[in-house]
Structures are given as structure tokens and as C-alpha cells.
PASEBA-1860 file (N, C-alpha, C; in nm, 3 decimals):
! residues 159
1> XXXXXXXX> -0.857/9.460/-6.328/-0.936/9.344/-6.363/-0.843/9.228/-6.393 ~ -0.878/9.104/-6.360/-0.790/9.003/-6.374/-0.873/8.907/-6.521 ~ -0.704/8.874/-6.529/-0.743/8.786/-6.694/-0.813/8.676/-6.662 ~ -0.848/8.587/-6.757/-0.939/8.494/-6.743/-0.850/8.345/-6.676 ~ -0.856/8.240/-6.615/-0.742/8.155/-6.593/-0.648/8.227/-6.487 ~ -0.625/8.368/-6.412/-0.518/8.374/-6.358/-0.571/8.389/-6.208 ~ -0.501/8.400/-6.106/-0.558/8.329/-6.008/-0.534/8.441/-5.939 ~ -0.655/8.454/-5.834/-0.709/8.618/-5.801/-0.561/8.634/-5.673
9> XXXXXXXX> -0.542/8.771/-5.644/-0.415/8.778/-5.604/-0.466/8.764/-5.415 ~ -0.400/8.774/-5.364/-0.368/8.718/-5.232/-0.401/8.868/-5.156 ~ -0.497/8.892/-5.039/-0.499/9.057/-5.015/-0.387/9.060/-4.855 ~ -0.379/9.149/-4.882/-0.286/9.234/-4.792/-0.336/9.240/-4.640 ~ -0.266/9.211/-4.530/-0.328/9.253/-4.387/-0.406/9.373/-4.390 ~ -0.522/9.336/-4.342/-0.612/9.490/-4.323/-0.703/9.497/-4.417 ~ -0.701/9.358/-4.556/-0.771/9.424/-4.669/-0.849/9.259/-4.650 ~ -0.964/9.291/-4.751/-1.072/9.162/-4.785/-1.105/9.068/-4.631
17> XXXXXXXX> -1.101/8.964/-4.640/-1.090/8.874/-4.561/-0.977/8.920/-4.448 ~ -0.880/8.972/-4.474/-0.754/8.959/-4.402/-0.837/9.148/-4.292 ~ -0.908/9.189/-4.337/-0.950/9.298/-4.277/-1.082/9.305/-4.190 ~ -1.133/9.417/-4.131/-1.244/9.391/-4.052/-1.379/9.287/-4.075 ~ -1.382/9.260/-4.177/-1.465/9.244/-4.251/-1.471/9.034/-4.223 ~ -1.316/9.049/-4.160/-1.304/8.925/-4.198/-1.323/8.858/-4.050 ~ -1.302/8.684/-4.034/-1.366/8.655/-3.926/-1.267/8.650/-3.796 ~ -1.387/8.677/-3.697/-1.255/8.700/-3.564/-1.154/8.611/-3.526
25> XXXXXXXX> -1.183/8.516/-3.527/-1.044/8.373/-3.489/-0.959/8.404/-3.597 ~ -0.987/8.415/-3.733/-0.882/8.443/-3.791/-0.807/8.548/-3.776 ~ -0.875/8.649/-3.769/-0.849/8.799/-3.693/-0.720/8.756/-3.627 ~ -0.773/8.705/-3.537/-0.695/8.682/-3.388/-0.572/8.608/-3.391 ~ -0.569/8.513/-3.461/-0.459/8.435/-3.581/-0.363/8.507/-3.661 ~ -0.409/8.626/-3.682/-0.304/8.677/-3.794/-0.242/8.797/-3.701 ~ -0.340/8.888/-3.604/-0.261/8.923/-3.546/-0.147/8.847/-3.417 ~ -0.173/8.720/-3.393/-0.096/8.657/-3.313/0.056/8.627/-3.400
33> XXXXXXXX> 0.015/8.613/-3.532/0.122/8.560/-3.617/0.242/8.672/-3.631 ~ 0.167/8.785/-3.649/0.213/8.948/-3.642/0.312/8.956/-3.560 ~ 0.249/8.977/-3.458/0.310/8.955/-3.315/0.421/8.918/-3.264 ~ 0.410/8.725/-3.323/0.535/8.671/-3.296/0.618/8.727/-3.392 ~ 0.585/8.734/-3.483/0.735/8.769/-3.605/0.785/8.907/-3.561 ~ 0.721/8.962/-3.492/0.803/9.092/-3.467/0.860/9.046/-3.280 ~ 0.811/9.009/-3.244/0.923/8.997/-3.150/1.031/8.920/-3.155 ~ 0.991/8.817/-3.254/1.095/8.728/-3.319/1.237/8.838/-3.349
41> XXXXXXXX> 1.203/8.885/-3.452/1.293/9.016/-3.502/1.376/9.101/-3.389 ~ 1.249/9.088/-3.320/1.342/9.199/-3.172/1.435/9.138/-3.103 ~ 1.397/8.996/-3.097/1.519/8.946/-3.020/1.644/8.842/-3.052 ~ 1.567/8.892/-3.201/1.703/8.755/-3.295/1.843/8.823/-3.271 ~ 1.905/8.916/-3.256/2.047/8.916/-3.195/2.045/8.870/-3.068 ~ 1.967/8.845/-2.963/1.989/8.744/-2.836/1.989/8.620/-2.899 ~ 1.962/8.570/-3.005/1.942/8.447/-2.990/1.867/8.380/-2.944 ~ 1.720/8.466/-2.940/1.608/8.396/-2.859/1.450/8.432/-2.969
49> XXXXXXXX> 1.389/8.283/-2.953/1.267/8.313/-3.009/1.185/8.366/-2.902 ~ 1.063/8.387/-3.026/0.942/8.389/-2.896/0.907/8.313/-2.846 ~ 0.885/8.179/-2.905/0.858/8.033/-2.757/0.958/8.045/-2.694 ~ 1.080/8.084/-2.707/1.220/8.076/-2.632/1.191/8.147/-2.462 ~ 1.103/8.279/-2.547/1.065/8.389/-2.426/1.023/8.364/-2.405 ~ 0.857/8.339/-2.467/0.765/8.243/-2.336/0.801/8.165/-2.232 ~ 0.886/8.049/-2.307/0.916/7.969/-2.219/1.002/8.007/-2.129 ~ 1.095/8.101/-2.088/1.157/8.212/-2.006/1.097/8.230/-1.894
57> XXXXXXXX> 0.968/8.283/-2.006/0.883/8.410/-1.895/0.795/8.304/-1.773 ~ 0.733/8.228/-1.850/0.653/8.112/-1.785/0.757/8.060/-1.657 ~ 0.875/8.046/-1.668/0.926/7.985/-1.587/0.996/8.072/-1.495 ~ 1.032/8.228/-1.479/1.027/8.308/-1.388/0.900/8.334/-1.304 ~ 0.793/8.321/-1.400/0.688/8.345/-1.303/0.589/8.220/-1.208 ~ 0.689/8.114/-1.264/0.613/7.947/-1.229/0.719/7.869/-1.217 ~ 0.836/7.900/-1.105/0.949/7.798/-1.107/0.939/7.677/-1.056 ~ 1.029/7.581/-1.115/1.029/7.457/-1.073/0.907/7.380/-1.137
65> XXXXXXXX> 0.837/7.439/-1.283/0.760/7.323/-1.357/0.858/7.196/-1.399 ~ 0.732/7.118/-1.414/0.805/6.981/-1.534/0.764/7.020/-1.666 ~ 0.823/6.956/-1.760/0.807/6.998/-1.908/0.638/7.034/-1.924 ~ 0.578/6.911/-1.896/0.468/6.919/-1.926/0.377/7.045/-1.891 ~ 0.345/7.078/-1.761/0.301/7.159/-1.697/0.346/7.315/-1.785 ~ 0.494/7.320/-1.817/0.521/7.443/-1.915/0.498/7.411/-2.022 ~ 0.483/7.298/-2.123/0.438/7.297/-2.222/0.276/7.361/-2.207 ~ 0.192/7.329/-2.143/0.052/7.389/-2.151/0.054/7.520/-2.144
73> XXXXXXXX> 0.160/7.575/-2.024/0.111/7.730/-2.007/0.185/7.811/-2.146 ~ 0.294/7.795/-2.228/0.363/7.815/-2.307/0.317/7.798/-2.421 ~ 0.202/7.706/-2.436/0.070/7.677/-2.530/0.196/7.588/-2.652 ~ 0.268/7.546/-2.602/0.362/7.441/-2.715/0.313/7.303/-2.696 ~ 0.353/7.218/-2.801/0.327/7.084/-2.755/0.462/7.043/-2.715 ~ 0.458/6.898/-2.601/0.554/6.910/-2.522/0.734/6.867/-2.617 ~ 0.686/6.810/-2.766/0.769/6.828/-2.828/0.852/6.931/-2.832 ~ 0.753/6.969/-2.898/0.885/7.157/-2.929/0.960/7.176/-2.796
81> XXXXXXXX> 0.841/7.204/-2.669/0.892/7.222/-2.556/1.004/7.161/-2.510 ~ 1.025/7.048/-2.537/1.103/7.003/-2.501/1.234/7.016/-2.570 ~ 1.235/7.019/-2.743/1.353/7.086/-2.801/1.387/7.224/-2.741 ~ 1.332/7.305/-2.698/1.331/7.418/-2.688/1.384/7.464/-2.532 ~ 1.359/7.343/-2.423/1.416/7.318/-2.352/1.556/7.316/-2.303 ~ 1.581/7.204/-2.392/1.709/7.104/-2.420/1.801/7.249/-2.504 ~ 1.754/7.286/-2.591/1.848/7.426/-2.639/1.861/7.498/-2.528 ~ 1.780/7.576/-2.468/1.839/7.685/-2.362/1.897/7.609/-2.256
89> XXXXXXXX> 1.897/7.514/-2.176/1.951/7.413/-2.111/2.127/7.398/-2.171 ~ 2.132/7.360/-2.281/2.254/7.418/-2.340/2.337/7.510/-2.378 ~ 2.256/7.636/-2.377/2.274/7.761/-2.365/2.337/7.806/-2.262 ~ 2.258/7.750/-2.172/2.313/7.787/-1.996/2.226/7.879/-1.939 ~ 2.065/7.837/-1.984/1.954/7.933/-1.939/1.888/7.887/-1.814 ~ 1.885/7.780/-1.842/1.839/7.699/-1.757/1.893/7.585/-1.681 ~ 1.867/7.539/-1.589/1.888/7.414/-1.559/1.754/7.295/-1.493 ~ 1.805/7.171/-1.449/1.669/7.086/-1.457/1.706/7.060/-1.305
97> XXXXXXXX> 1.651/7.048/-1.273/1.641/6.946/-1.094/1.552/6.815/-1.072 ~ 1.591/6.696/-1.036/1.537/6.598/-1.020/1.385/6.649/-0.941 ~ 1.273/6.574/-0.942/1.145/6.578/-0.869/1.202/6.515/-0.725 ~ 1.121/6.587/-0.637/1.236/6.465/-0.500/1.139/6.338/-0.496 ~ 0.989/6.358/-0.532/0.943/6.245/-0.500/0.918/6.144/-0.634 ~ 0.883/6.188/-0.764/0.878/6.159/-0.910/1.026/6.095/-0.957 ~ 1.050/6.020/-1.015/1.180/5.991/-1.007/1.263/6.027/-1.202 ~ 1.087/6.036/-1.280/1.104/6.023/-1.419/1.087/6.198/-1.460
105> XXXXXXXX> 1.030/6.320/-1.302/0.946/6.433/-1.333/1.100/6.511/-1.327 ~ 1.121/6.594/-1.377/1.247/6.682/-1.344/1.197/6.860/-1.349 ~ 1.229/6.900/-1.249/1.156/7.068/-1.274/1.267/7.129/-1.317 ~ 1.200/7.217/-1.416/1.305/7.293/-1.455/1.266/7.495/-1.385 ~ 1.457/7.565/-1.391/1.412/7.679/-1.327/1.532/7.731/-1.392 ~ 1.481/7.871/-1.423/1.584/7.973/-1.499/1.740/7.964/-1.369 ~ 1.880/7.943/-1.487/1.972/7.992/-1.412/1.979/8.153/-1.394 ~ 2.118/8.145/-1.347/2.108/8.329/-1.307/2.180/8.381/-1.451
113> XXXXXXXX> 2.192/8.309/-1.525/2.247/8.404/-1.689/2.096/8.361/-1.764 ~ 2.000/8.250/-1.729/1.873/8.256/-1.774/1.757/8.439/-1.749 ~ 1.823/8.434/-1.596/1.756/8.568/-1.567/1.784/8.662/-1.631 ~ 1.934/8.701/-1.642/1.967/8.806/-1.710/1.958/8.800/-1.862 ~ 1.949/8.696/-1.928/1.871/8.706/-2.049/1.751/8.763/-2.020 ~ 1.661/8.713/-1.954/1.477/8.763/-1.954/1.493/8.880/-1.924 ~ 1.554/8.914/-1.873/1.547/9.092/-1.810/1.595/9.161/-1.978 ~ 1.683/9.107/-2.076/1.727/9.214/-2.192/1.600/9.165/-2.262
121> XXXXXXXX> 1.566/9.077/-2.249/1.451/9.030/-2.364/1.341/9.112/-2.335 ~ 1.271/9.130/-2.179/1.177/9.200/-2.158/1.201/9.352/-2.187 ~ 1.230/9.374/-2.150/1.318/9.513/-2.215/1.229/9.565/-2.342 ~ 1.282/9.456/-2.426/1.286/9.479/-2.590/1.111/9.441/-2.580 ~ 1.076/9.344/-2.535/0.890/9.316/-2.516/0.828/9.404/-2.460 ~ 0.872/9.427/-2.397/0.814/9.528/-2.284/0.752/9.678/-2.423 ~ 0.846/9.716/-2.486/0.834/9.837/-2.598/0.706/9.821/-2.676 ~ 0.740/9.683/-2.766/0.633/9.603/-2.830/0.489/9.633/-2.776
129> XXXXXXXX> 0.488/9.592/-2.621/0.374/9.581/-2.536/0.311/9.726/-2.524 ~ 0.420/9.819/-2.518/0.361/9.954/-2.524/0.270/10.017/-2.657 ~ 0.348/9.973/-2.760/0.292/9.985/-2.878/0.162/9.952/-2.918 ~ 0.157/9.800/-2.860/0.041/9.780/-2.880/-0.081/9.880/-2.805 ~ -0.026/9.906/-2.684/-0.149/9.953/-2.601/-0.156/10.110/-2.620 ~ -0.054/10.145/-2.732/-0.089/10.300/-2.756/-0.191/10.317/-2.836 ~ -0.255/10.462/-2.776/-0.362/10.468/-2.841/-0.500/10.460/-2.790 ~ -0.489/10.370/-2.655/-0.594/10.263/-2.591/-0.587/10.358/-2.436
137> XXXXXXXX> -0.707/10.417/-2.398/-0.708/10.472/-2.304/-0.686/10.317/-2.192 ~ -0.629/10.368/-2.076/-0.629/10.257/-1.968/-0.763/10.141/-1.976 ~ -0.865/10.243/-1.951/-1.008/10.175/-1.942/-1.044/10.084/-2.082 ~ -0.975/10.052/-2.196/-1.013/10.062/-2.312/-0.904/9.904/-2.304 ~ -0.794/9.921/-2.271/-0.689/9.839/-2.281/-0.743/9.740/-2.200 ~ -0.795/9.772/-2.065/-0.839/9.656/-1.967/-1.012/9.601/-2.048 ~ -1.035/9.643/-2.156/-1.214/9.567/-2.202/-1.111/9.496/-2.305 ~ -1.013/9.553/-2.388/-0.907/9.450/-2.503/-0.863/9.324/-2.391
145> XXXXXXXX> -0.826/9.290/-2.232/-0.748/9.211/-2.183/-0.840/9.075/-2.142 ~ -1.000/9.201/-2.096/-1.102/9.092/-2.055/-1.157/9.056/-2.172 ~ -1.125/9.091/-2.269/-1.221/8.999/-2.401/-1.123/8.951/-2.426 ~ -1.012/8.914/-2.454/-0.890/8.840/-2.423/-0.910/8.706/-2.407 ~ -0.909/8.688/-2.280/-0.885/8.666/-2.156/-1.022/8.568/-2.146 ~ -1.178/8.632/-2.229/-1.242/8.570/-2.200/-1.267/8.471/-2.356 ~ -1.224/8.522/-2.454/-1.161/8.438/-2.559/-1.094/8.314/-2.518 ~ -1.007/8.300/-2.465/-0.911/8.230/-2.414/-0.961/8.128/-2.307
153> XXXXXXX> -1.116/8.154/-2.214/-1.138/8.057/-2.123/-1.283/8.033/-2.162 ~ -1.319/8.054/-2.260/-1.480/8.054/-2.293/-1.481/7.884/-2.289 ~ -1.390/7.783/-2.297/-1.458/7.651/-2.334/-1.441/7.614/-2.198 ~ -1.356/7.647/-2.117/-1.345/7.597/-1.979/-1.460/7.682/-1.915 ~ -1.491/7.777/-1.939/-1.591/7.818/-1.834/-1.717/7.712/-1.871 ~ -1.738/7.687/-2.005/-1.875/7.573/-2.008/-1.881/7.452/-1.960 ~ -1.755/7.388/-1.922/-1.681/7.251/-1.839/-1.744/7.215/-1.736
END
């Protein structure tokens, strides 16, 4: 029981609000927060965050964006993106290429020590990714990807 004046204590992941009980966006919020901090962890001896990886991954699988275009899929604003850029760019992850026809657009595309970073990073994600989906029969994992998935496009599908 708490004294009178002292201020009720804060609950734990899984408990009150922070547990089933509590609401789904936030849900979805705290396990996203989860998430990053542990892959954060996984790959802080590379020297790489998780926007670091995103922004990696986004750009092996979508070469030759401009900032902008990876800022959206990377879900950063083009700020960060662009610090975040400008660091691995210095790193020697990346490099930029002029637009041939844009003169202000510059695409950027993983170098070949950019690649071989993403390949140790995925590695270490890749485990994470398993984790999560243990437990989850195949059929079970693909209704978690489409409610996902349909989380994620519910305002564009009403557009």
C-alpha cells in the first residue's frame, strides 16, 4: 500500500497499462522501443545503430535513393537521415552519386565495406528475428506480418 502524498510507482513491461490490458498503439510502441534497444546492444561493437541498419538495409534493397525517398522508407525525418547519412558516408559505408538529371538530388548506394558491414549486422538481426518468431507456428507468424503490415497501411488504404 502506498503512503499518502507518494507517487504511485511506475509498472513494469507486461504489467498494468504496460500489459495486455493496455492499449494496442501503445502496445506496439513499447514493443518497437524493445526492439530497437536490443538490437541497438547487438550491434554496438560494430558501431552501428538501428537507424544505422535500417538505413543499410533500405539501401541494399533500394539502391541509388536520394535522402529523402530513404528518409520515408527508414521512417526517419530527413534530418536524422541525413546526420546519419553523412556519419556512415564517413565511415566509408557509403557513398553519394550525383542525380544525372537533378543537379541538387544525389543517390546514395552502399560501398563494398558498406556491404560487408550489412552482411555482420544481419547476421546478428537475423537471430533477434528468429527469436521473435519462436514459438509462432509458420501460419501464425504470417497472421502477426499481415496484421502488421495492415497496421502500417490502414490510413493509405482509406486515401
Amino acid at each position: 500500500m502506498r503512503k499518502p502524498n507518494q507517487p504511485p510507482s511506475v509498472p513494469a513491461p507486461g504489467e498494468g497499462k504496460r500489459g495486455e490490458e493496455g492499449y494496442l498503439g501503445y502496445l506496439l510502441r513499447q514493443a518497437a522501443g524493445a526492439h530497437r534497444l536490443r538490437v541497438d546492444r547487438t550491434l554496438a561493437d560494430l558501431g552501428v545503430t538501428q537507424p544505422q541498419f535500417v538505413t543499410l538495409t533500405m539501401l541494399a534493397a533500394y539502391p541509388g535513393l536520394s535522402n529523402a525517398d530513404l528518409a520515408r522508407l527508414a521512417l526517419l525525418t530527413p534530418q536524422t537521415l541525413s546526420v546519419i547519412v553523412t556519419n556512415l558516408e564517413r565511415a566509408g559505408s557509403l557513398v553519394r552519386k550525383p542525380h544525372a538529371v537533378h543537379g541538387r538530388i544525389q543517390h546514395i548506394e552502399l560501398s563494398a565495406s558498406g556491404q560487408a558491414l550489412l552482411r555482420r549486422c544481419r547476421d546478428r538481426v537475423n537471430a533477434i528475428e528468429r527469436e521473435l518468431a519462436a514459438g509462432l507456428s509458420a501460419a501464425e507468424e504470417r497472421a502477426v506480418r499481415r496484421w502488421l503490415v495492415g497496421v502500417a497501411t490502414a490510413d493509405t488504404a482509406e486515401t
